[in-house]
C-alpha positions, 0 to 999 in steps of 0.5 A: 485481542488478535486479529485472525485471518482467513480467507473470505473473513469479514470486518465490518466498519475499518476505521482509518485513524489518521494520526499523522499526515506527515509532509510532501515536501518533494511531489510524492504522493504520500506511500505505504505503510499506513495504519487504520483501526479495526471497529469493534476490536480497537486493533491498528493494523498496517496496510499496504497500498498496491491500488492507485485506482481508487482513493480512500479519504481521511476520516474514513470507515470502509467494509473489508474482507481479509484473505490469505494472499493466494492464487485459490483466493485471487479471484476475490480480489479486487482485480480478480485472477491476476495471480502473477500481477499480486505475486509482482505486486507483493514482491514489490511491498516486500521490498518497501517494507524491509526499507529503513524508514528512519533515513532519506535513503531507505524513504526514497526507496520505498517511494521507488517501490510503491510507485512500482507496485502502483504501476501492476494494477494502474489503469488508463484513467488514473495513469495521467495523475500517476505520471503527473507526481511522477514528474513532480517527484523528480522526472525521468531519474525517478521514471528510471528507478521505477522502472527498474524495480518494476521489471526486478519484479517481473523477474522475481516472479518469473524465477519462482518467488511466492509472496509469503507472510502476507494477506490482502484487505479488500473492500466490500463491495470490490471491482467498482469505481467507488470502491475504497482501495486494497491494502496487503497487511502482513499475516504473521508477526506484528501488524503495526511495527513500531520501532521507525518514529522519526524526529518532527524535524524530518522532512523526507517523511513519505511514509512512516509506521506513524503515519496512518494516512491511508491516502494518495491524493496530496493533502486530503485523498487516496488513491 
């Protein structure tokens, strides 16, 4: 059965499944994509995290609206009409998402591309823990290629990009410190690309389409 969105849709009970926690070998939180499964459906589906504030646990089972990502439907997002920090946001998971995730090269890039993303929406509360694995992960290096990609960013935005192909998961309720997270998943094409398993031996594994671990927080927590 697909899974159809369209603004304001509502999926009761998303049910992450967590099948593979992968490993952290180097400080990194662990980084998009994530899969979770659709209660009621029986469908994955891949998530992508542009929200460091709040954490979603494995197990776990969250309410979630699923709308086109758009400025008409930005104000129903979890941090309301930022329009241009979700456009700065998606150009940034476009980037993670076209990152090879069999090589350590492609790996470390989607790390440097979901701390980037991270930083759009961080706020103060969160933003000693987010320096913290910063530094675990490699220090001021890993600080500069942030920084890089975030201020690539800002100029894609500024030069006319428009996210396309993607829609955004927020959670019902939103805007609350005990909210669960918001994740873009694409709209078209699959939603659970299958083609990137790794060997066991792989170490470097910060994020894979295996890895339905929808968490931030080392060992058992998402931000």
């Amino acid at each position: 059965m697909a899974l159809v969105s369209a603004p304001g849709m509502l999926f009761g009970d998303v049910i992450l499944d967590w099948s593979s926690p992968g490993n952290n070998p180097v400080g990194y939180y662990y980084v998009s994509p994530y899969t979770a499964t659709v209660k009621g459906l029986g469908q994955q589906i891949v998530l992508y995290c542009i929200d460091f504030n709040h954490e979603v646990a494995p197990p776990n089972e969250w309410n979630a609206v699923i709308a086109s990502l758009n400025s008409a439907d930005s104000a129903s997002f979890q941090y309301g009409a930022q329009w241009t920090k979700y456009e700065e946001a998606a150009w940034l998971i476009d980037q993670l998402s076209a990152a090879d995730g069999t090589t350590a090269t492609g790996l470390h890039q989607r790390a440097i591309d979901q701390y980037a993303a991270w930083e759009i929406f961080l706020d103060a509360a969160h933003t000693g823990a987010y320096n913290s694995s910063v530094q675990a992960a490699g220090g001021t290096p890993f600080a500069n290629e942030i920084s890089a990609a975030y201020s690539a960013a800002l100029a894609a935005v500024g030069n006319g990009y428009t996210p396309t192909g993607w829609d955004v998961l927020t959670p019902d309720p939103r805007g609350l410190s005990t909210s669960t997270q918001e994740f873009l998943t694409p709209s078209t094409g699959p939603r659970f690309p299958t083609s990137e398993v790794p060997e066991p031996s792989t170490i470097f594994l910060l994020g894979t389409t295996i890895a339905a671990l929808v968490m931030h927080r080392r060992k058992t927590v998402s931000h």
